[in-house]
C-alpha positions in Angstrom: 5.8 33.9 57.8 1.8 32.8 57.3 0.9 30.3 59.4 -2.4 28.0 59.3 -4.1 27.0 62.4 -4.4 22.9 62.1 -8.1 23.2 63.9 -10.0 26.6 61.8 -7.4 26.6 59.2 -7.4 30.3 60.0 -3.7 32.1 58.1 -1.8 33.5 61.3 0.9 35.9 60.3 4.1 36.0 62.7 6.9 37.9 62.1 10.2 36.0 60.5 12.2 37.0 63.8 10.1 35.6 66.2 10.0 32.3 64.7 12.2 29.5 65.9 14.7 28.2 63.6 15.2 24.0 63.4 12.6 23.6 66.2 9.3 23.2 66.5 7.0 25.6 68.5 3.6 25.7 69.6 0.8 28.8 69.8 -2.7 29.2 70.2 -4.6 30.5 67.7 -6.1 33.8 68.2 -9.3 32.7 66.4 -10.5 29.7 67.9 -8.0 29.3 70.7 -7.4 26.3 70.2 -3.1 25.1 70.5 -1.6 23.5 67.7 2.2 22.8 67.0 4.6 24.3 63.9 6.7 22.0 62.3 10.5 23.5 62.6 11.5 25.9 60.5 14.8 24.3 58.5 18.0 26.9 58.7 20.2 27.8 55.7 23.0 25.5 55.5 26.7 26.7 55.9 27.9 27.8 52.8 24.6 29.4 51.8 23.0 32.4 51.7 21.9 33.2 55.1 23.8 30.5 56.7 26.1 30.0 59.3 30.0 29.4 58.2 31.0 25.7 58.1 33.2 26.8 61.3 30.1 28.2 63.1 28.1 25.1 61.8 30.8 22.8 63.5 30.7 25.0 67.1 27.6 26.4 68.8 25.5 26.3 65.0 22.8 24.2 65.2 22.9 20.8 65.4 21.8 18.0 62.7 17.7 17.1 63.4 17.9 13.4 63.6 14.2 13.8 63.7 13.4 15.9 61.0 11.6 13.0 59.2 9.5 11.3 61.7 5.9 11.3 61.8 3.4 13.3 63.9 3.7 12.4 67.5 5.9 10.4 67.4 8.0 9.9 70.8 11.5 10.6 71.3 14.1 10.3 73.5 18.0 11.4 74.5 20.9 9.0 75.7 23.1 10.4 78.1 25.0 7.3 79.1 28.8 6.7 80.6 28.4 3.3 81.7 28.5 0.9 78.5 27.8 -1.9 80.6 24.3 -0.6 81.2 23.2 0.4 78.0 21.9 -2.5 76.3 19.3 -2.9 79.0 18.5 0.8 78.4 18.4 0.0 74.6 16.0 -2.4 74.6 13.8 -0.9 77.1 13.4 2.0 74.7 13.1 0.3 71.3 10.1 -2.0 73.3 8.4 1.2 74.1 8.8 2.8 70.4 11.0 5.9 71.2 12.9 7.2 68.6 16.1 7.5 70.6 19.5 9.8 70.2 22.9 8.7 72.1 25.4 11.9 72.9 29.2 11.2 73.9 29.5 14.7 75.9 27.4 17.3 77.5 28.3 19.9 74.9 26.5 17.7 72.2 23.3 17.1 74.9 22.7 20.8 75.4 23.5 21.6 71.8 20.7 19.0 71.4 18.4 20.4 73.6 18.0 23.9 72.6 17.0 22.8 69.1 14.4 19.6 70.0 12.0 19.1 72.8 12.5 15.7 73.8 9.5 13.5 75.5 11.7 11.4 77.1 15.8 11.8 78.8 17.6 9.5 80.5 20.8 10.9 81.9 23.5 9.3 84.2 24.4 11.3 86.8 28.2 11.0 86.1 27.7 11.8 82.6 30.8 13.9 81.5 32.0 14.6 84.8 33.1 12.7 88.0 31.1 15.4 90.2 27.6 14.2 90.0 26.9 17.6 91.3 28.5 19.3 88.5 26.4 17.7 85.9 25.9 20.7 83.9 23.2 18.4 82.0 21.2 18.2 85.1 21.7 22.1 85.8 20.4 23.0 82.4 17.4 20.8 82.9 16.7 22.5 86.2 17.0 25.9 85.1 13.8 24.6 82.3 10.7 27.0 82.0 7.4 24.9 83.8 6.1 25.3 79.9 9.4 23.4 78.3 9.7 21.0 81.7 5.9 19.8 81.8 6.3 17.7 78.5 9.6 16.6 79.6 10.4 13.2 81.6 13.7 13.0 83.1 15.6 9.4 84.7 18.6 10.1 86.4 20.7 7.1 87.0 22.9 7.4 90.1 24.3 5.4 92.5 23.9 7.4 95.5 20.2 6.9 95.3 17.4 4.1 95.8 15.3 3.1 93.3 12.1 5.5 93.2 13.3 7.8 95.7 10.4 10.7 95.5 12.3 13.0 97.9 15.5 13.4 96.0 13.9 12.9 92.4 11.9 16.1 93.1 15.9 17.4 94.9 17.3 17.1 92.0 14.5 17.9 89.1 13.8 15.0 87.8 11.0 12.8 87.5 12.4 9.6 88.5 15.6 7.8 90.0 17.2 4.5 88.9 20.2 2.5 91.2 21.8 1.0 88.6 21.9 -2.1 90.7 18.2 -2.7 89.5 18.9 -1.6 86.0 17.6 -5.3 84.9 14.2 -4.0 85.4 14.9 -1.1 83.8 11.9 -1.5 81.5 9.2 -2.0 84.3 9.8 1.0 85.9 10.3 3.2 83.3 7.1 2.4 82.5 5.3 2.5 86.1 7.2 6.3 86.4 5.9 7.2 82.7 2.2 5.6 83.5 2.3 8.0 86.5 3.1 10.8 84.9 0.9 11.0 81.9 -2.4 10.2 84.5 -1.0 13.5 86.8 -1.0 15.5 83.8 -4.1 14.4 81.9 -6.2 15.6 84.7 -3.8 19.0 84.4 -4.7 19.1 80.9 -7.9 18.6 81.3 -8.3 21.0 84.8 -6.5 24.0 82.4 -8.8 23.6 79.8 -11.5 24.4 82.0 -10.0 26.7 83.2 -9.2 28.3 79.7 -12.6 27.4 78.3 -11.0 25.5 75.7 
């Protein structure tokens, strides 16, 4: 597949296998080194050439984009919610901050999910398809995350067990911030105080590795 870099507009030439199929990808380019992202690359559909059996499709294939269509940058997020009583708070706190949001019904769905799109932002409840909040295999699979695939990730967990902003066992359990849902009415707020946080730690990162990098 040819490939040209967004900055030089230099044609990169990568190998069919080694692209990513329905997700989108990021490399730097070995001309100006400068990183740029890949649209994903769409798969055949079942039933033609190439593509997975409607069967396959239905069980481990990959899953529907319900992003294929936005716009450059734009922010998403995934809903990984048991308690119904809670979610309109959630709702509203992302719609006010413009994410583009998904809701799953099981853990199967999530991970399917998230193998095929990076999301910017997940919110997961730590009961969420189990009554074990320490078998959340959710929570596992984000813990088990390469620092690359993590970095641009921020994780809520909703649990009961926990205060509000506890930094100890947010950083316990891999995630980047705790809600009680006793304070889920301000939901909002500090979703937005965790995410303000966040994106100042790793602008000066950014910044620090490009340095570094000379880029």
């Amino acid at each position: 597949m040819k490939i040209q870099c967004t900055h030089c507009q230099s044609a990169i030439v990568i190998p069919d296998e080694k692209i990513p199929r329905d997700k989108a990808f990021s490399l730097n380019c070995p001309r100006c080194n400068r990183r740029f992202t890949v649209e994903p690359v769409k798969s055949a559909e079942p039933g033609e050439p190439g593509g997975p059996r409607p069967e396959e499709a239905m069980d481990g294939g990959a899953p529907v984009n319900p992003f294929q269509f936005l716009e450059e940058g734009a922010r998403t997020a995934i809903l990984c919610m048991s308690r119904e009583e809670i979610l309109p708070q959630v709702r509203a706190a992302l719609e006010e901050e413009g994410y583009h949001t998904l809701e799953t019904e099981n853990a199967r769905d999530t991970l399917r999910q998230m193998r095929f799109h990076d999301f910017d932002l997940v919110i997961l409840d730590e009961l969420f398809g189990t009554r074990d909040p320490e078998m959340n295999h959710v929570l596992k699979y984000i813990s088990q995350l390469t620092m690359d695939s993590r970095r641009g990730m921020f994780v809520i967990l909703v649990s009961d067990r926990f205060m509000t902003g506890d930094n100890m066992q947010a950083f316990h359990k891999s995630v980047n911030l705790i809600i009680n849902p006793q304070e889920i009415h301000q939901f909002g707020m500090i979703m937005k105080r965790g995410l303000g946080e966040h994106e100042a730690f790793y602008r000066i990162f950014t910044q620090e590795f490009e340095k570094l990098n000379g880029i």
